[in-house]
C-alpha positions in Angstrom: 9.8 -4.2 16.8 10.7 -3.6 19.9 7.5 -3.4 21.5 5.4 -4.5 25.2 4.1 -7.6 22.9 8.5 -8.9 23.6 8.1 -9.7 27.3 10.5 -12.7 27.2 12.7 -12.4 30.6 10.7 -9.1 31.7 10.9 -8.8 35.8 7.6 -7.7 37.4 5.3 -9.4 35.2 3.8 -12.0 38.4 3.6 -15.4 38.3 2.8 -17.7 35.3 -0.8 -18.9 36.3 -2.0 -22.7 34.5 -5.7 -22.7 34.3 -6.6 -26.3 35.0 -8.5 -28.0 32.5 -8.7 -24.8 30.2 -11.4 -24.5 27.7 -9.9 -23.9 24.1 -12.7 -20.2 24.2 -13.6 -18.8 27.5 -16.8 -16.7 25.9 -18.7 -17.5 23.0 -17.4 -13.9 21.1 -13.8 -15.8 21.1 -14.8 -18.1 18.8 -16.0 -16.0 16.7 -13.3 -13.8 16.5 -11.1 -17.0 16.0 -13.6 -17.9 12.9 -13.6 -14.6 11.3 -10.0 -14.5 11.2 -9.7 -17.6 9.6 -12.3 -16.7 7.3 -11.5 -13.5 6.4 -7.9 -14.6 5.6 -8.6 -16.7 2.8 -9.0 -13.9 0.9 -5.4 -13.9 1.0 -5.0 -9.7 1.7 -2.3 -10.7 4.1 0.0 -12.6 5.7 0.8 -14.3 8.4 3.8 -11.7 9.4 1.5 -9.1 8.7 -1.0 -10.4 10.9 1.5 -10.6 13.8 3.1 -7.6 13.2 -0.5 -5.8 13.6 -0.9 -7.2 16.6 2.5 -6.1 18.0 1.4 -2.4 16.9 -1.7 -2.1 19.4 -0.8 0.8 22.1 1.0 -0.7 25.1 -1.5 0.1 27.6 -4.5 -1.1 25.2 -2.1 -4.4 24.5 -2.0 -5.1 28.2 -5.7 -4.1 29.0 -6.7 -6.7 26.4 -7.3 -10.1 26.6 -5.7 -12.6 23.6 -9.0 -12.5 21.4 -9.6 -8.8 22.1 -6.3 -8.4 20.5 -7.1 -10.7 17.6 -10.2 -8.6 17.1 -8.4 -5.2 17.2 -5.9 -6.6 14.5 -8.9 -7.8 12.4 -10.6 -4.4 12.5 -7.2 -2.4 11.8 -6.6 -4.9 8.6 -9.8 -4.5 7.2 -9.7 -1.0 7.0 -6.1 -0.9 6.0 -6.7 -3.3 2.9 -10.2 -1.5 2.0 -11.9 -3.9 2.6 -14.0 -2.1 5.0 -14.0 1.9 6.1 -14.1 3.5 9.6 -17.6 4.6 9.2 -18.6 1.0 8.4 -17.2 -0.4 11.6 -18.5 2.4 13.7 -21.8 2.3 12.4 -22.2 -1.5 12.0 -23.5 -1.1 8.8 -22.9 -1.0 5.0 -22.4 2.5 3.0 -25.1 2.4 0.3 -23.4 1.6 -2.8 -20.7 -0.7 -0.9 -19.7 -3.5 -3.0 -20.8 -7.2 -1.4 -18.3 -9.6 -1.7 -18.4 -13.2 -1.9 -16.2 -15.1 0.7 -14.0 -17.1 -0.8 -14.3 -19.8 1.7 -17.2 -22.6 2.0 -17.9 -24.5 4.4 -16.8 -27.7 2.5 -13.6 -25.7 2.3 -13.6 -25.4 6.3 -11.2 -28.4 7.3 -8.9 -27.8 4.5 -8.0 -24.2 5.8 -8.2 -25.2 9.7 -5.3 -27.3 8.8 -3.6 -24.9 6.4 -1.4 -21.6 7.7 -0.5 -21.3 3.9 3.1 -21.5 4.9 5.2 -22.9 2.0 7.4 -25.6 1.8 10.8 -25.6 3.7 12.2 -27.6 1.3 14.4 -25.4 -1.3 17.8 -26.6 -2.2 18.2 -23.1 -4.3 18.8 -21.3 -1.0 22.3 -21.9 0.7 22.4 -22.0 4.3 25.0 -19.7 6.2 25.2 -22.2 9.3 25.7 -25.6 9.8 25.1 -27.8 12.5 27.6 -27.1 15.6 28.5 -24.0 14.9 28.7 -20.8 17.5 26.8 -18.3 16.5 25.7 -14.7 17.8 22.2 -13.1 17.6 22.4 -9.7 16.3 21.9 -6.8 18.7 19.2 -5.2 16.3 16.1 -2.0 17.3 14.3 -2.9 14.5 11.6 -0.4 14.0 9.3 -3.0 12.4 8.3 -6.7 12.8 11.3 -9.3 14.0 11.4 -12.6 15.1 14.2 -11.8 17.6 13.6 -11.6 21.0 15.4 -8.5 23.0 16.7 -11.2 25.5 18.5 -13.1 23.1 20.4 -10.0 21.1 23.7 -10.2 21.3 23.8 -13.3 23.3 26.1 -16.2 21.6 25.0 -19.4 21.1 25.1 -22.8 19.1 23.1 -24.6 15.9 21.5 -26.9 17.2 19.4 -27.8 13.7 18.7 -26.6 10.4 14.8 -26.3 10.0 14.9 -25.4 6.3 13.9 -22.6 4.3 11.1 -20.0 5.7 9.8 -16.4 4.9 11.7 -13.9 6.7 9.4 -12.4 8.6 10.8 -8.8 9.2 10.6 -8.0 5.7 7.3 -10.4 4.8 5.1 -8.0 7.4 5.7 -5.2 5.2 4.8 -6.5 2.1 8.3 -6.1 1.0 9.1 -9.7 -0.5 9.4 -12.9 1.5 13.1 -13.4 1.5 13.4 -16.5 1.5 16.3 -18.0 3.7 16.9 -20.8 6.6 16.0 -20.9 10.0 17.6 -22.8 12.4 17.1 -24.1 16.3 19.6 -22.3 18.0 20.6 -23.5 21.8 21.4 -20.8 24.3 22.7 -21.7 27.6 20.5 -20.3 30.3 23.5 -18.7 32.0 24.1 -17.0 29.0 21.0 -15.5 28.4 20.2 -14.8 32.4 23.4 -14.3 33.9 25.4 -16.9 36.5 22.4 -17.4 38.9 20.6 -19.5 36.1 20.9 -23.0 36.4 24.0 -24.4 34.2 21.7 -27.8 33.5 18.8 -25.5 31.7 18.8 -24.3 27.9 16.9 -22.8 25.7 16.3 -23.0 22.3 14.8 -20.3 19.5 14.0 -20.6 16.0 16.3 -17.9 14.3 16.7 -17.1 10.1 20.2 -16.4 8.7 19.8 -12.8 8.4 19.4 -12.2 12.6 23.1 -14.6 12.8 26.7 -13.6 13.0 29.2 -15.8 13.7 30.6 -16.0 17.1 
C-alpha cells in the first residue's frame, strides 16, 4: 500500500544516523515485545505478510511518533483483537472477562531455538511453478497504487531494469496479507541502475538491487 511506512528515496527525512556499538534492545519492554511476537505467532493466526501489512496500516503521524518496537506492539495488539483472540475491553482493562477461555501456548521453552530460527517460510524450491524471467533479461516494475500490502517500492514503479537472479519460488505477499491464498510464484534480484531510479545526478558506478515476484514484472 502506498503508505508513510514506503520512504525509499523520500527528501526531507535528515540524515541516516549509525548508533555505534548498538545494543540488539534499547529498554527492557523491547524484548519483550520481540518475545511475545514470537510467541504469540506460533499459534499460527497469521502470517508473515499479514504481520507487515499491519504494521504498514498504523496512522501516519502515530507511525512516525513511534519507535520500531512500539510499532511491533501496536500490530500485536491490533492482531489479537482482530483474530479473537483477545477483545478491546481486555486490553484496556488488562484483565480477563470472566468466562474467557485460557489457552495453552503452543510454544515451550524447549521449542524456543527451534522457532528463533524458523520464519515458517516454505521452501523456494518448486519446479511446478514456471518462471516468467530469466536471467539477463530487461524488465519493468509495474506502476501499481495498490490499496493493500505490496512488496514494491513507489521509487522503483515504472522504472526498467535487469534480472540479475532467480531466487525461486515465494508467497506473493500482496495477496498472502489478506488471507487470500499464497500465490505461489518466483522472485527475482532485479538490478536498477541508480541513474535510473534517481535521475542523471546519481552516480553511473552505483546500483541497486530489489527482490521482486513475477506478478510486479513486465517486460521492458
Amino acid at each position: 500500500m502506498n503508505g508513510v511506512h514506503d520512504m525509499g528515496g523520500m527528501h526531507g527525512m535528515g540524515p541516516v544516523q549509525p548508533e555505534i556499538n548498538e545494543p540488539v534492545f534499547h529498554e527492557r519492554w523491547e524484548s519483550r515485545v520481540y518475545v511475545l511476537t514470537r510467541a504469540i505467532g506460533a499459534w499460527r493466526k497469521w502470517n508473515i505478510d499479514t504481520g507487515r501489512y499491519y504494521i504498514e496500516r498504523i496512522a501516519p503521524a502515530e507511525y512516525l511518533r513511534m519507535s520500531y518496537y512500539e510499532r511491533w506492539f501496536a500490530r500485536l495488539v491490533e492482531l489479537l483483537v482482530k483474530t479473537g483472540m483477545v477483545t478491546q475491553d481486555e486490553i484496556r482493562k488488562g484483565v480477563p472477562e470472566p468466562g474467557a477461555q485460557k489457552a495453552s501456548p503452543p510454544l515451550r521453552v524447549d521449542g524456543v531455538p527451534a522457532v528463533a530460527l524458523n520464519r515458517n517460510i516454505e521452501s523456494n524450491i518448486d519446479r511446478s511453478v514456471r518462471p516468467k524471467f530469466k536471467a539477463g533479461q530487461r524488465v519493468r516494475a509495474l506502476n501499481i497504487q495498490p490499496l493493500g500490502h505490496t512488496r514494491v517500492p513507489r521509487y522503483a514503479r515504472g522504472k526498467t531494469g535487469r534480472i540479475h537472479r532467480d531466487n525461486g519460488v515465494y508467497n506473493f505477499p500482496d495477496t498472502n496479507a489478506e488471507g487470500r491464498g499464497p500465490k505461489r510464484q518466483h522472485v527475482y534480484s532485479v538490478r536498477f541502475t541508480a541513474r535510473e531510479l534517481w535521475g542523471a545526478q546519481a552516480s553511473p558506478r552505483d546500483f541497486v538491487y530489489i527482490d521482486l515476484w513475477d506478478d510486479y514484472l513486465e517486460r521492458a
